[in-house]
mmCIF file as gemmi writes it, N, C-alpha and C atoms, coordinates in Angstrom:
data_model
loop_
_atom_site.group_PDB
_atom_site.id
_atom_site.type_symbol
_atom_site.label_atom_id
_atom_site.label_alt_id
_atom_site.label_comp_id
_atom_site.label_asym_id
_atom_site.label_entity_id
_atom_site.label_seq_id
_atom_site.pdbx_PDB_ins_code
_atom_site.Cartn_x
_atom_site.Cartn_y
_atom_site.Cartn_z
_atom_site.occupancy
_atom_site.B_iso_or_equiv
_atom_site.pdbx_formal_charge
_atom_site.auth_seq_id
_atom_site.auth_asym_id
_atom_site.pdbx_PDB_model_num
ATOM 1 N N . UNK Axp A 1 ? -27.79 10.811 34.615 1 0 ? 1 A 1
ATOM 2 C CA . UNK Axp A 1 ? -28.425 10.763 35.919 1 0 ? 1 A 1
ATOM 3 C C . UNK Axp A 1 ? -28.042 9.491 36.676 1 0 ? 1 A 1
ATOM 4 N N . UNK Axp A 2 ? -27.945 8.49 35.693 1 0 ? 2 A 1
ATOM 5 C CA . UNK Axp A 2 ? -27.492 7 36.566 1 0 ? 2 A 1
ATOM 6 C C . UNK Axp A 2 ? -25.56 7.439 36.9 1 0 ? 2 A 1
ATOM 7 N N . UNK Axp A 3 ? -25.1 8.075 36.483 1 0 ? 3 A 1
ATOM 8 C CA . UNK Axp A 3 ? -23.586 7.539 36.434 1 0 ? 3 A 1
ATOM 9 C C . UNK Axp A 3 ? -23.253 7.831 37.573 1 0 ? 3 A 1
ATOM 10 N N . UNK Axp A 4 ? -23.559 8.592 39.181 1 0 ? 4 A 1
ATOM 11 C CA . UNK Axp A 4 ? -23.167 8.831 40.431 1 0 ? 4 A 1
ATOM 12 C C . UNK Axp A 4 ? -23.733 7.545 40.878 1 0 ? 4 A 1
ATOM 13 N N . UNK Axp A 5 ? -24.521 6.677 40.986 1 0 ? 5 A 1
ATOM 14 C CA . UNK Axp A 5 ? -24.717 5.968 41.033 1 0 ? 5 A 1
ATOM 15 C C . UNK Axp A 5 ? -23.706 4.391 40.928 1 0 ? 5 A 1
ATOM 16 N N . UNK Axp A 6 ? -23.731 4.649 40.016 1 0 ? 6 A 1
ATOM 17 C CA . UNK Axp A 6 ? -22.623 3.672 38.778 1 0 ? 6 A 1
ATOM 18 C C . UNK Axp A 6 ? -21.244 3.804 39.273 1 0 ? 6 A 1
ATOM 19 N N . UNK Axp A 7 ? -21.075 5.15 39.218 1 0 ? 7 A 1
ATOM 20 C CA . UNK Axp A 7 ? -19.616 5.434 39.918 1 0 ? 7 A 1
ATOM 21 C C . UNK Axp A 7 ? -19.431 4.868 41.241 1 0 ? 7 A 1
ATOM 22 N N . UNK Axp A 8 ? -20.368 5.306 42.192 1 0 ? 8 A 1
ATOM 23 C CA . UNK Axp A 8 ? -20.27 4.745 43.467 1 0 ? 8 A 1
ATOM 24 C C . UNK Axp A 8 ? -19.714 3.5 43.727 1 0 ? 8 A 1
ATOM 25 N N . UNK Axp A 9 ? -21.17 2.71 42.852 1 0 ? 9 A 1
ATOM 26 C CA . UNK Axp A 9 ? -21.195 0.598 43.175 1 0 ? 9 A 1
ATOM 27 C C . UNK Axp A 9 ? -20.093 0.142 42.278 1 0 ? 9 A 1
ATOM 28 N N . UNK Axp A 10 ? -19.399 1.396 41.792 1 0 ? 10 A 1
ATOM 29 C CA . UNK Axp A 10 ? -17.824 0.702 41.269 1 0 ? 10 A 1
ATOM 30 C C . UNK Axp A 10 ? -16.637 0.962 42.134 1 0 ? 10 A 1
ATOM 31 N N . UNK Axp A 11 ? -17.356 1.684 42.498 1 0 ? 11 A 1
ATOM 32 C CA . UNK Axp A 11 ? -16.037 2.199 44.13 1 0 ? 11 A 1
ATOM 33 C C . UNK Axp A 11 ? -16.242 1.292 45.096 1 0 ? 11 A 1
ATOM 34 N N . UNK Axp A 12 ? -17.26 1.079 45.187 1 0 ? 12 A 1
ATOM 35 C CA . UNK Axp A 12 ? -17.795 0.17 46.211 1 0 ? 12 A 1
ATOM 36 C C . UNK Axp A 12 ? -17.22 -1.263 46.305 1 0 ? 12 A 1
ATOM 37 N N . UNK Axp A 13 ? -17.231 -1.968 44.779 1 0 ? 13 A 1
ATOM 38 C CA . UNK Axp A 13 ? -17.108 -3.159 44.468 1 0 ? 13 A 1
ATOM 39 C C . UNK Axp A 13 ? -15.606 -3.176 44.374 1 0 ? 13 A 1
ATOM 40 N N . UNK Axp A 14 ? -14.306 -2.556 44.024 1 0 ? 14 A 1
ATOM 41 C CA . UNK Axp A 14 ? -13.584 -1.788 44.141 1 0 ? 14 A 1
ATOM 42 C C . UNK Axp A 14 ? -12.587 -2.832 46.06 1 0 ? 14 A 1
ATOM 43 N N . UNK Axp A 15 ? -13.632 -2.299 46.303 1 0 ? 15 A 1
ATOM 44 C CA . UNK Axp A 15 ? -12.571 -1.845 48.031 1 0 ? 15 A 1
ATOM 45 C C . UNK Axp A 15 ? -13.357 -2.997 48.863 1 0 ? 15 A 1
ATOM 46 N N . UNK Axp A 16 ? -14.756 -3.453 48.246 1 0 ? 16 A 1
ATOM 47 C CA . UNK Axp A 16 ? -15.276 -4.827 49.245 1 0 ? 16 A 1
ATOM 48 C C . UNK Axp A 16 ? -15.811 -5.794 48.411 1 0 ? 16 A 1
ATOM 49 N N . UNK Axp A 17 ? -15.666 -5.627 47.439 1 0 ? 17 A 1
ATOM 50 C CA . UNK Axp A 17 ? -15.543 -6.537 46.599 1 0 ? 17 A 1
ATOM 51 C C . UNK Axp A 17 ? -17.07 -6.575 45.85 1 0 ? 17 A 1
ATOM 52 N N . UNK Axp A 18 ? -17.657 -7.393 44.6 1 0 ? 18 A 1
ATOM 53 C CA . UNK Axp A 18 ? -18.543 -6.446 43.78 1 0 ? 18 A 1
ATOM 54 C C . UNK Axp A 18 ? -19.571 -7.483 44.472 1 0 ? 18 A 1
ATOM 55 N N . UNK Axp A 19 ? -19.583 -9.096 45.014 1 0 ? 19 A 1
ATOM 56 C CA . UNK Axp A 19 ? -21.19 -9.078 45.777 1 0 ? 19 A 1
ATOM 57 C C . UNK Axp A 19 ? -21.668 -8.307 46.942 1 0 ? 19 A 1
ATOM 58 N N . UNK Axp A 20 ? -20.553 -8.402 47.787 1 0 ? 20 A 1
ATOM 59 C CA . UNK Axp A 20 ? -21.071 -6.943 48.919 1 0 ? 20 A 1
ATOM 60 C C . UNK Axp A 20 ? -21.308 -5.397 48.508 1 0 ? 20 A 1
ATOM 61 N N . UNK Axp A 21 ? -21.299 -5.063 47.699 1 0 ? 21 A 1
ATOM 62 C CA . UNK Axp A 21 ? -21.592 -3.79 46.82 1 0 ? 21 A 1
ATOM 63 C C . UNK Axp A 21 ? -22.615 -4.337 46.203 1 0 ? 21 A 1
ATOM 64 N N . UNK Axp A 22 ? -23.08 -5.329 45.69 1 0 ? 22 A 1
ATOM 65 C CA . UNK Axp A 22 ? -24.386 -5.321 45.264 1 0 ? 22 A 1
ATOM 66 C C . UNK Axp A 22 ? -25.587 -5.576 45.962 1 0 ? 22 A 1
ATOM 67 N N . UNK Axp A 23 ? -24.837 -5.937 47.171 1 0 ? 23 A 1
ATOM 68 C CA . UNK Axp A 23 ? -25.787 -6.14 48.343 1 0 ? 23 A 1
ATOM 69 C C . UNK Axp A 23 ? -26.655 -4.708 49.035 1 0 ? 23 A 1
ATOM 70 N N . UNK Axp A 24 ? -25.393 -4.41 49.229 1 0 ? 24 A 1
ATOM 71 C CA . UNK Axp A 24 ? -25.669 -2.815 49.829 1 0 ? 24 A 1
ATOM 72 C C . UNK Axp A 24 ? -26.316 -2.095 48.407 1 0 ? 24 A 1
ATOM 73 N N . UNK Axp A 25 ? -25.854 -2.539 46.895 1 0 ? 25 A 1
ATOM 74 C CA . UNK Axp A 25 ? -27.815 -1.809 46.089 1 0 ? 25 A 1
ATOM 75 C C . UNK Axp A 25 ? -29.373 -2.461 46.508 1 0 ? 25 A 1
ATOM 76 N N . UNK Axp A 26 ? -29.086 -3.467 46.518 1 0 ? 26 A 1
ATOM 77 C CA . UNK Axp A 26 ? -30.313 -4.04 47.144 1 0 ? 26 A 1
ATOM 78 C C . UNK Axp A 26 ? -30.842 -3.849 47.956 1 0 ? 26 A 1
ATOM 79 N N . UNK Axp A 27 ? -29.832 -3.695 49.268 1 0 ? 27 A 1
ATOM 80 C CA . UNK Axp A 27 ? -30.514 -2.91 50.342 1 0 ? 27 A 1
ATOM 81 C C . UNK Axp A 27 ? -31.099 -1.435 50.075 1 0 ? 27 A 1
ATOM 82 N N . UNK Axp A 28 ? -30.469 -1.15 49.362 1 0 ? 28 A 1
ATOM 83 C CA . UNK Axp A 28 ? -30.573 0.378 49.259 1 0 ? 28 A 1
ATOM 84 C C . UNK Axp A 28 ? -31.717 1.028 48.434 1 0 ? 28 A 1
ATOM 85 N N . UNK Axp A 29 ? -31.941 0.023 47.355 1 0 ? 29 A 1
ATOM 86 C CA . UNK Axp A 29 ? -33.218 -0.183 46.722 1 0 ? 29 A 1
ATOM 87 C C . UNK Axp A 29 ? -34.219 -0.288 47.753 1 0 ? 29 A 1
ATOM 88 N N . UNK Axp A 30 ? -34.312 -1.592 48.362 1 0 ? 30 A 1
ATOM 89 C CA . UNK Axp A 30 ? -35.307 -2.036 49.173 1 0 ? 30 A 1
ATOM 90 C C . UNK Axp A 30 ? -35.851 -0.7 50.418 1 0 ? 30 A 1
ATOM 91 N N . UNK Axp A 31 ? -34.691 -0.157 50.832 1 0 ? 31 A 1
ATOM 92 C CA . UNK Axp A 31 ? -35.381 1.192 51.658 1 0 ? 31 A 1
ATOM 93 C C . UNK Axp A 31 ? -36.022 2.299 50.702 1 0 ? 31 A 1
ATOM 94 N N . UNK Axp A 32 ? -35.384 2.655 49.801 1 0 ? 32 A 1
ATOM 95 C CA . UNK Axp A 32 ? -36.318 3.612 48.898 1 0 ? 32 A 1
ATOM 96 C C . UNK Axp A 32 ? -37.101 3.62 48.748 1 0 ? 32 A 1
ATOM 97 N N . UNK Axp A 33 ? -37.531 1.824 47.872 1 0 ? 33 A 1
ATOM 98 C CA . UNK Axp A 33 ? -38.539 1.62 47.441 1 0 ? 33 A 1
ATOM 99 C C . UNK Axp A 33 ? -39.905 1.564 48.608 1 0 ? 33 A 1
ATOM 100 N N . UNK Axp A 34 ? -39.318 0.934 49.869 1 0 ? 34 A 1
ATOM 101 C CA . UNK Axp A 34 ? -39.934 0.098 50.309 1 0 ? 34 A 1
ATOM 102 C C . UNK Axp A 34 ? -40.721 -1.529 50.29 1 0 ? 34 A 1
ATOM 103 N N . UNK Axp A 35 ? -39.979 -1.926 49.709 1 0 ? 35 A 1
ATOM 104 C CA . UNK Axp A 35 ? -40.399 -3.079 49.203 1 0 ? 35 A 1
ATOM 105 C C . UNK Axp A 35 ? -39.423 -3.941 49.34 1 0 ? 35 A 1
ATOM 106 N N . UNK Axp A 36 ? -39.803 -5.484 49.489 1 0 ? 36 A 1
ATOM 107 C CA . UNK Axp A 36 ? -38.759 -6.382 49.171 1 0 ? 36 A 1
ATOM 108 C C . UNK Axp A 36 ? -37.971 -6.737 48.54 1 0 ? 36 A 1
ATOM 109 N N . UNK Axp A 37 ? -36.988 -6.958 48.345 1 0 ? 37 A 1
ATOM 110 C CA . UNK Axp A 37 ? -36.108 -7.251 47.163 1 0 ? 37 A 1
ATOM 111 C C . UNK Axp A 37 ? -34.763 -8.255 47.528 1 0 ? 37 A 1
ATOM 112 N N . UNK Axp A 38 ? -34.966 -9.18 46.862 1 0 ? 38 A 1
ATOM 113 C CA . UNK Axp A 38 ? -33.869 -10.176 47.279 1 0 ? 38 A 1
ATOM 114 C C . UNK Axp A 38 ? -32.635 -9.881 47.48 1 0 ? 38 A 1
ATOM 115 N N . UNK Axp A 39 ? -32.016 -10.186 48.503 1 0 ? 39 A 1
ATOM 116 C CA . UNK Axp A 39 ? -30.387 -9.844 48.764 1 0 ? 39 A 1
ATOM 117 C C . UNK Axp A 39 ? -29.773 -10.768 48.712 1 0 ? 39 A 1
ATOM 118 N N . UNK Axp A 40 ? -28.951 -10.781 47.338 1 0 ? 40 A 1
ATOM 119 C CA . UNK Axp A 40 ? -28.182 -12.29 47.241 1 0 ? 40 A 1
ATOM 120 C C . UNK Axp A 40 ? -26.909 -11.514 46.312 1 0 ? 40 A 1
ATOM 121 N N . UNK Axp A 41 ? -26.633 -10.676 45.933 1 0 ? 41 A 1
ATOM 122 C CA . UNK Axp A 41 ? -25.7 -9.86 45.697 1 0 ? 41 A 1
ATOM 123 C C . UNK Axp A 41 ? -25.755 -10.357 44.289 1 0 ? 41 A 1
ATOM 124 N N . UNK Axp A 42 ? -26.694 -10.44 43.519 1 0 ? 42 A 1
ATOM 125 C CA . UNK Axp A 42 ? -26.399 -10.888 42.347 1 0 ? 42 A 1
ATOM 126 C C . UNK Axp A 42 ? -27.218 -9.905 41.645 1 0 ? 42 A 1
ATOM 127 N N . UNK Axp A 43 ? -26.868 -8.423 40.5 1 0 ? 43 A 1
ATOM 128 C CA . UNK Axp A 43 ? -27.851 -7.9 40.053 1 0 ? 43 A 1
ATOM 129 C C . UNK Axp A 43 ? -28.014 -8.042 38.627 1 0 ? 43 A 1
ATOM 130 N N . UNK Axp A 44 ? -29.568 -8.948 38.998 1 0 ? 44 A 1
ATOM 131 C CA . UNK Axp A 44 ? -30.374 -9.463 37.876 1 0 ? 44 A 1
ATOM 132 C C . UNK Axp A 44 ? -31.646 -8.327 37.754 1 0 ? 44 A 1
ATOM 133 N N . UNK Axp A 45 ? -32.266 -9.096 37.001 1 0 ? 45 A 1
ATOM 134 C CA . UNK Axp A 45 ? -33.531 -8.333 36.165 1 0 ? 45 A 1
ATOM 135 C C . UNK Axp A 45 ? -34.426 -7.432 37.543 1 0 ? 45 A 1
ATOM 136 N N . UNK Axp A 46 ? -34.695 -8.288 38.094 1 0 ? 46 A 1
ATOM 137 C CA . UNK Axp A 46 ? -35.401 -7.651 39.435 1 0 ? 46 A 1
ATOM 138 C C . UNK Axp A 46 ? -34.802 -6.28 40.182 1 0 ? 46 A 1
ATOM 139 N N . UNK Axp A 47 ? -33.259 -6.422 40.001 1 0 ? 47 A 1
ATOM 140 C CA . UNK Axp A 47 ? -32.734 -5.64 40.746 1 0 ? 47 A 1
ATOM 141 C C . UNK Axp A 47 ? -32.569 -4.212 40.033 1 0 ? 47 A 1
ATOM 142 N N . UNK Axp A 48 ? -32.298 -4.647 38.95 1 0 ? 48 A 1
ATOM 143 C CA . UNK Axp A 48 ? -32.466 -3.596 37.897 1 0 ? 48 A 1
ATOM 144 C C . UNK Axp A 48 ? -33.258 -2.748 37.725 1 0 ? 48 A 1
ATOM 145 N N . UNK Axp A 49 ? -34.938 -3.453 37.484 1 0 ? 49 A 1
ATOM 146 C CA . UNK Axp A 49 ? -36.099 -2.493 37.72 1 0 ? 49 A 1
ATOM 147 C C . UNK Axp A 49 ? -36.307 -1.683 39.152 1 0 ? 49 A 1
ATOM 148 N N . UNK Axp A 50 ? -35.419 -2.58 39.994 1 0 ? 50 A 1
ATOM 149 C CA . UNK Axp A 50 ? -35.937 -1.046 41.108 1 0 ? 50 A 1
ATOM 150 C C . UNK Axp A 50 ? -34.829 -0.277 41.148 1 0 ? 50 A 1
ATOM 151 N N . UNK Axp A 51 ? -33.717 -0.29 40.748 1 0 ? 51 A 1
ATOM 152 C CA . UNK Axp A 51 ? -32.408 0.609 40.356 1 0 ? 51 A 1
ATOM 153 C C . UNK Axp A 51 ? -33.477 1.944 39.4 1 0 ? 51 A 1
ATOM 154 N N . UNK Axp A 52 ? -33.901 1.219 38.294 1 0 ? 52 A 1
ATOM 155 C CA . UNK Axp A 52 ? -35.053 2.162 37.397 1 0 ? 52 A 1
ATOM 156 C C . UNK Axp A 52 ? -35.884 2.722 38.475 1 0 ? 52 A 1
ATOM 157 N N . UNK Axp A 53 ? -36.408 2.245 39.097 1 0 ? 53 A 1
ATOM 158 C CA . UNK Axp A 53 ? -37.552 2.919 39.897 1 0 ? 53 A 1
ATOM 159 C C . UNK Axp A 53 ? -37.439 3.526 40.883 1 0 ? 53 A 1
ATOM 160 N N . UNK Axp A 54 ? -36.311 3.886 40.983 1 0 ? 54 A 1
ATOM 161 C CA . UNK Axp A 54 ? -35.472 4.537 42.744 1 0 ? 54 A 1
ATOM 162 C C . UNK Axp A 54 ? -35.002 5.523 42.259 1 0 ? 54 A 1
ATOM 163 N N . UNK Axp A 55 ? -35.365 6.981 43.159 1 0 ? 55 A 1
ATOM 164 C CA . UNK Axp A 55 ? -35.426 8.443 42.491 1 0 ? 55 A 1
ATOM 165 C C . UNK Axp A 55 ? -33.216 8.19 42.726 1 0 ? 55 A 1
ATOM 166 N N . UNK Axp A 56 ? -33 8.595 41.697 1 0 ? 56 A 1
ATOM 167 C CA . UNK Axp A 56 ? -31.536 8.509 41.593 1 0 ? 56 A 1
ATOM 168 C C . UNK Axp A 56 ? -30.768 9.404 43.217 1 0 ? 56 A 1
ATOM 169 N N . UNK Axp A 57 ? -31.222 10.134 43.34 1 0 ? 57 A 1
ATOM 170 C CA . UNK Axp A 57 ? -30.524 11.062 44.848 1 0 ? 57 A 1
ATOM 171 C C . UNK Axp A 57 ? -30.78 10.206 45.818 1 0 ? 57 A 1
ATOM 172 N N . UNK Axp A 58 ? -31.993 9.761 46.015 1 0 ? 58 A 1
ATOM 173 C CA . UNK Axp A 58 ? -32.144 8.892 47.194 1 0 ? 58 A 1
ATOM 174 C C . UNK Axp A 58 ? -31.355 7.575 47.545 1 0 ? 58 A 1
ATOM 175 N N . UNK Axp A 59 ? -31.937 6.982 45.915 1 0 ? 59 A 1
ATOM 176 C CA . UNK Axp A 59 ? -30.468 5.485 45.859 1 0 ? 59 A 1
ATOM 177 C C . UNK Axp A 59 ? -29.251 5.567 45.98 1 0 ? 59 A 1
ATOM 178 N N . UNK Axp A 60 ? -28.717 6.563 45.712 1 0 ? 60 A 1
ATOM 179 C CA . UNK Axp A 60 ? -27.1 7.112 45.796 1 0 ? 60 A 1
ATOM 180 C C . UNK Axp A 60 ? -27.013 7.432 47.736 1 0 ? 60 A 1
ATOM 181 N N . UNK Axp A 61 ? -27.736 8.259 48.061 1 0 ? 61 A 1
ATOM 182 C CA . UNK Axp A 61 ? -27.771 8.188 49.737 1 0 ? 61 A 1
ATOM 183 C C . UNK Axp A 61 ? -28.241 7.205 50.328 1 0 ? 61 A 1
ATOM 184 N N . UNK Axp A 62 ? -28.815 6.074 49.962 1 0 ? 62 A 1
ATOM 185 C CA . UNK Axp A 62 ? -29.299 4.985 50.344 1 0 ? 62 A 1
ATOM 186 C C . UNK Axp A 62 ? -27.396 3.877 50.543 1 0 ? 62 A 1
ATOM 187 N N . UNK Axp A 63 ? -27.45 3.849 49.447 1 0 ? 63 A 1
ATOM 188 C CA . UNK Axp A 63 ? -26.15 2.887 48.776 1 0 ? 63 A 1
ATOM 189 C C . UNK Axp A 63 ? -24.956 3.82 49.77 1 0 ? 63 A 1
ATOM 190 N N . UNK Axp A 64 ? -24.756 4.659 49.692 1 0 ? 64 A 1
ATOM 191 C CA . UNK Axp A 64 ? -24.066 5.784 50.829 1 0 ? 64 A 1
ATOM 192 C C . UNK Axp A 64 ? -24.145 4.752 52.666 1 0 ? 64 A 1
ATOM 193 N N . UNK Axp A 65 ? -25.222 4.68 52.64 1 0 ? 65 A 1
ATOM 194 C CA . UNK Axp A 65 ? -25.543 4.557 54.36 1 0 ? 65 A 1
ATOM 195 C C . UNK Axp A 65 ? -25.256 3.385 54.007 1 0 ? 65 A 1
ATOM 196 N N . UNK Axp A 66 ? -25.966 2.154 53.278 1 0 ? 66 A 1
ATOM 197 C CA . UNK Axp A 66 ? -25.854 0.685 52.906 1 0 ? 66 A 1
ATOM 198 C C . UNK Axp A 66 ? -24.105 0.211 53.839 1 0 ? 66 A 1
ATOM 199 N N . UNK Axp A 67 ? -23.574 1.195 52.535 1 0 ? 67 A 1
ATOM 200 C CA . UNK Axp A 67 ? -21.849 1.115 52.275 1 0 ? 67 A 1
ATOM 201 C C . UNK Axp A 67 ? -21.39 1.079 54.094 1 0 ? 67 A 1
ATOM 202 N N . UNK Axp A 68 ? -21.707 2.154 54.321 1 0 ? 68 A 1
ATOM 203 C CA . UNK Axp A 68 ? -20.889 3.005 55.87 1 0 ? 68 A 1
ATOM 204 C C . UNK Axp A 68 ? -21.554 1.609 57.224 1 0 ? 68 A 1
ATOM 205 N N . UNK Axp A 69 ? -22.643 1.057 56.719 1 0 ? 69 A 1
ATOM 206 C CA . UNK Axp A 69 ? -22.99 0.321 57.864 1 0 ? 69 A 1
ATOM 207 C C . UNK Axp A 69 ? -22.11 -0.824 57.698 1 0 ? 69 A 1
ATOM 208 N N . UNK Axp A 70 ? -21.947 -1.456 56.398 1 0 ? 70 A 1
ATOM 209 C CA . UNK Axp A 70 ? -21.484 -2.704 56.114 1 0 ? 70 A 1
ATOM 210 C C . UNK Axp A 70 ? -20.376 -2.57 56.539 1 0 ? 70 A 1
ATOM 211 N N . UNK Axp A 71 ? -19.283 -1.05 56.054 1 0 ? 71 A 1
ATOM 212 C CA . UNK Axp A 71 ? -18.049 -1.138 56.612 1 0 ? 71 A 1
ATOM 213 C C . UNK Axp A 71 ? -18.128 -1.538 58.679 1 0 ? 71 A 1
ATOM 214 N N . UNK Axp A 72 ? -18.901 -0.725 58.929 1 0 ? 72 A 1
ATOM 215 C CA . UNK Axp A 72 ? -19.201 -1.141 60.463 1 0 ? 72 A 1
ATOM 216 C C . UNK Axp A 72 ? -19.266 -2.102 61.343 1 0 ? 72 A 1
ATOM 217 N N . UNK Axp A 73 ? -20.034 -2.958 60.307 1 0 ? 73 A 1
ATOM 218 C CA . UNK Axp A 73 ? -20.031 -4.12 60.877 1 0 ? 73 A 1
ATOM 219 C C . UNK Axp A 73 ? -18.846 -5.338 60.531 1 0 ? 73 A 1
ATOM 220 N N . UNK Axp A 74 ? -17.783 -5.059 60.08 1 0 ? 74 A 1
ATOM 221 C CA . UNK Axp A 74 ? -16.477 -5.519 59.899 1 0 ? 74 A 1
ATOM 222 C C . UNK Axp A 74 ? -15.951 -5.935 61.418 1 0 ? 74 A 1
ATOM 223 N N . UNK Axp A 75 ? -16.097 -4.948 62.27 1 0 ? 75 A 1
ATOM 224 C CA . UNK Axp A 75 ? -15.627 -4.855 63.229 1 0 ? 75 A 1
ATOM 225 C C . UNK Axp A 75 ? -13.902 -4.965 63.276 1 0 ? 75 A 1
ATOM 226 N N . UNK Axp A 76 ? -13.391 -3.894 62.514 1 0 ? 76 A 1
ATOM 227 C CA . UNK Axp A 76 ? -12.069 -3.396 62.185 1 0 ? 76 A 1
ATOM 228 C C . UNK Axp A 76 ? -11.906 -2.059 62.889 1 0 ? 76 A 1
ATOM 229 N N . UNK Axp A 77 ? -11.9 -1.952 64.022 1 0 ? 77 A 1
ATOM 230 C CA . UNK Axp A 77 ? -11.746 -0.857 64.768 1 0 ? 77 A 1
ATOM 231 C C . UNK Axp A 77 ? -10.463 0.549 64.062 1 0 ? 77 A 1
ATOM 232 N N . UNK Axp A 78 ? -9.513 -0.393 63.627 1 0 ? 78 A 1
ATOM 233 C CA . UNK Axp A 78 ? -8.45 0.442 63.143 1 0 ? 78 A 1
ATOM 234 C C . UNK Axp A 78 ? -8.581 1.329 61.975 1 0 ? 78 A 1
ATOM 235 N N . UNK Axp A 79 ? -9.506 0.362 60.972 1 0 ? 79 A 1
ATOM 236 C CA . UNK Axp A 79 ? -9.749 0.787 59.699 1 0 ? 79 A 1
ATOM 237 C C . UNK Axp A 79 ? -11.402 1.771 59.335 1 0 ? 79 A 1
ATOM 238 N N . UNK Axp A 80 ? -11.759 1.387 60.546 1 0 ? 80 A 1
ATOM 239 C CA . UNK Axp A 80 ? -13.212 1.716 60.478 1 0 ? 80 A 1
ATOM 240 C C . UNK Axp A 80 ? -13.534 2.992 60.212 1 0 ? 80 A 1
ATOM 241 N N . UNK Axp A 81 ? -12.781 4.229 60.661 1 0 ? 81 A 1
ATOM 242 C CA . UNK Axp A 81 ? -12.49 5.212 60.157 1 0 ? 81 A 1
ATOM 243 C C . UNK Axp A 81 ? -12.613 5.787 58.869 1 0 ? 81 A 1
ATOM 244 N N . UNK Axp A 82 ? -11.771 5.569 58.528 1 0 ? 82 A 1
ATOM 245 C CA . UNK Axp A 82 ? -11.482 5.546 56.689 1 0 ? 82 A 1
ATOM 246 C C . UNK Axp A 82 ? -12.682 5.101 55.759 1 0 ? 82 A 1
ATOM 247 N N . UNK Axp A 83 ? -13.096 3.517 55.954 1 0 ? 83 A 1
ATOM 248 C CA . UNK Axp A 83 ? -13.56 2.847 55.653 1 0 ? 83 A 1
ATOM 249 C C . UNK Axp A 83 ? -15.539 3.73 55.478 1 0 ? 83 A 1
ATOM 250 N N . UNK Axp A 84 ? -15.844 4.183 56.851 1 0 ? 84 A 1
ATOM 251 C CA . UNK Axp A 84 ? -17.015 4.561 56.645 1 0 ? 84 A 1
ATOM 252 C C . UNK Axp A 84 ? -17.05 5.8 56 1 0 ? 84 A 1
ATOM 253 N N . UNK Axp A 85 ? -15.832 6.951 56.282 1 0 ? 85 A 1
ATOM 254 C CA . UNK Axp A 85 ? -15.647 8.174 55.427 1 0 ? 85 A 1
ATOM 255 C C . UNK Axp A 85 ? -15.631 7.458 54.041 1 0 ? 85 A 1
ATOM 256 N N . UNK Axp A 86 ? -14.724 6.054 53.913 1 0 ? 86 A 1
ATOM 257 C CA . UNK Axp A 86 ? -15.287 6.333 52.051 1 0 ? 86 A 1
ATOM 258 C C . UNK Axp A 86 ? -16.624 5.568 51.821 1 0 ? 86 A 1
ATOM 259 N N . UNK Axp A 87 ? -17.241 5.099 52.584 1 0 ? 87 A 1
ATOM 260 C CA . UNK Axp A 87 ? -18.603 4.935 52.167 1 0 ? 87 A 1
ATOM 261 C C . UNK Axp A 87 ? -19.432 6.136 51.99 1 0 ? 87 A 1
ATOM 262 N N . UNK Axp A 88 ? -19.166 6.838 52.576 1 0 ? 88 A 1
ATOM 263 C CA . UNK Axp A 88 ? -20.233 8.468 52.674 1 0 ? 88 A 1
ATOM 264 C C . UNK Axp A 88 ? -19.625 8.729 51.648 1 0 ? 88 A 1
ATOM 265 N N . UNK Axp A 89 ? -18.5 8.912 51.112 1 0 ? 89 A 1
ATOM 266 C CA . UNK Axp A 89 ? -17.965 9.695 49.943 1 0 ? 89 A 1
ATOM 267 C C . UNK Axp A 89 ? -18.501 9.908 48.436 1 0 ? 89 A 1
């Protein structure tokens, strides 16, 4: 159940490298959950338990949107394309 997940924030980390991919879990946590959760791209113990506590479909579409905004805000007009199709992916 975790490995779409897993797969993703390795694709993720992959193409923007693995603290901005852990950023965008954090964020992505933090909307699920609703709750705060530190964004410092570092995933420790904290980040973990709400990875556990985040219905797996939602965190995966969460980490999805996270991805597609971050590519956005690059402001790479050329690449931006691509870039947010493979965040949705």
């Amino acid at each position: 159940e975790d490995q779409p997940v897993a797969t993703k924030l390795f694709d993720l980390s992959v193409n923007m490298g693995a603290k901005a991919a852990h950023l965008c879990l954090q964020r992505a946590c933090r909307a699920v959950l609703g709750r705060r959760l530190a964004e410092d791209g570092i995933i420790g113990e904290r980040t973990l338990e709400a990875v556990a506590q985040s219905p797996k479909h939602c965190l995966l579409t969460g980490l999805k949107s996270e991805a597609a905004g971050w590519y956005r805000d690059l402001d790479q007009e050329h690449f931006e394309s691509g870039w947010v199709n493979r965040g949705y992916s």
